[in-house]
N, C-alpha and C positions, 0 to 999 in steps of 0.2 A: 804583617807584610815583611819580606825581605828587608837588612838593613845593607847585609857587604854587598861591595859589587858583584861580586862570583855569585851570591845569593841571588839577587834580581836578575843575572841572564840566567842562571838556571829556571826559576821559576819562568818568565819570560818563554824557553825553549820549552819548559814543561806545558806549557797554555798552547804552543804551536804544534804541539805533538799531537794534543787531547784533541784538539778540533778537526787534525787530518786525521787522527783515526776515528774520531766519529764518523767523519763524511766518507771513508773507506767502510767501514761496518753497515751507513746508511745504506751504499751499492749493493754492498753484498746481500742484505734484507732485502733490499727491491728485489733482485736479479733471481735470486730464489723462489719470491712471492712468484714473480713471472715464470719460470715453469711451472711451481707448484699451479698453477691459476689454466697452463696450455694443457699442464697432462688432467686437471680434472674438467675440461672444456672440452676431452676427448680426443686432442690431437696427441700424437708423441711429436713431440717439438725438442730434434737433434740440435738443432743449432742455438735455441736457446740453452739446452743441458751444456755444448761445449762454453757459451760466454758464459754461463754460471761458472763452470770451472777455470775459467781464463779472470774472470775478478776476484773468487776464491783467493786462485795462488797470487795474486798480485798483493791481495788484501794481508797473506800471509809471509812475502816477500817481505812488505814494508812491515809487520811488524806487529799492525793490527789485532790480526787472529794468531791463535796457537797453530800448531801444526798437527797437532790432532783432531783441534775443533773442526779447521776446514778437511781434513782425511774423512772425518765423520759425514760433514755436512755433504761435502761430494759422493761420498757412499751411499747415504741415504736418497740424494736426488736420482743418482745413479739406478738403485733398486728400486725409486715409484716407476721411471723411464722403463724399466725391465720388465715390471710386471704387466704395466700398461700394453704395453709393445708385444707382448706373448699372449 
């Protein structure tokens, strides 16, 4: 464990960081799973494709995700929506 002070609130911030990007990552998993789950239930489901994208960029705002990872992830959801749709 930490012994200086600057030690312990780093660590400290480091523990608050870990857990709001877990719970940002967790979103982004659900909200994905949820289209993935409407477009093989046979709907195109628009408005869940835009909040997927709208927790995406949040998740990658704060920090969370890379900004590739979610370019990808929204591409990819983007292309099941497309092909279902045509």
């Amino acid at each position: 464990m930490a012994n200086h002070k600057s030690a312990i609130k780093r660590a400290r911030q480091s523990e608050e960081r870990r857990l709001r990007n877990r719970a940002s990552k967790t979103q982004v998993k659900n909200v994905v799973k949820r289209v993935r789950l409407a477009v093989a239930g046979g709907a195109a489901a628009p408005k869940e494709l835009d909040l997927a994208k709208s927790v995406i960029a949040k998740a990658t705002k704060k920090g969370a995700l890379h900004k590739r990872t979610a370019a990808r992830k929204i591409s990819r959801l983007s292309r099941l929506m497309n092909k279902k749709s045509a």
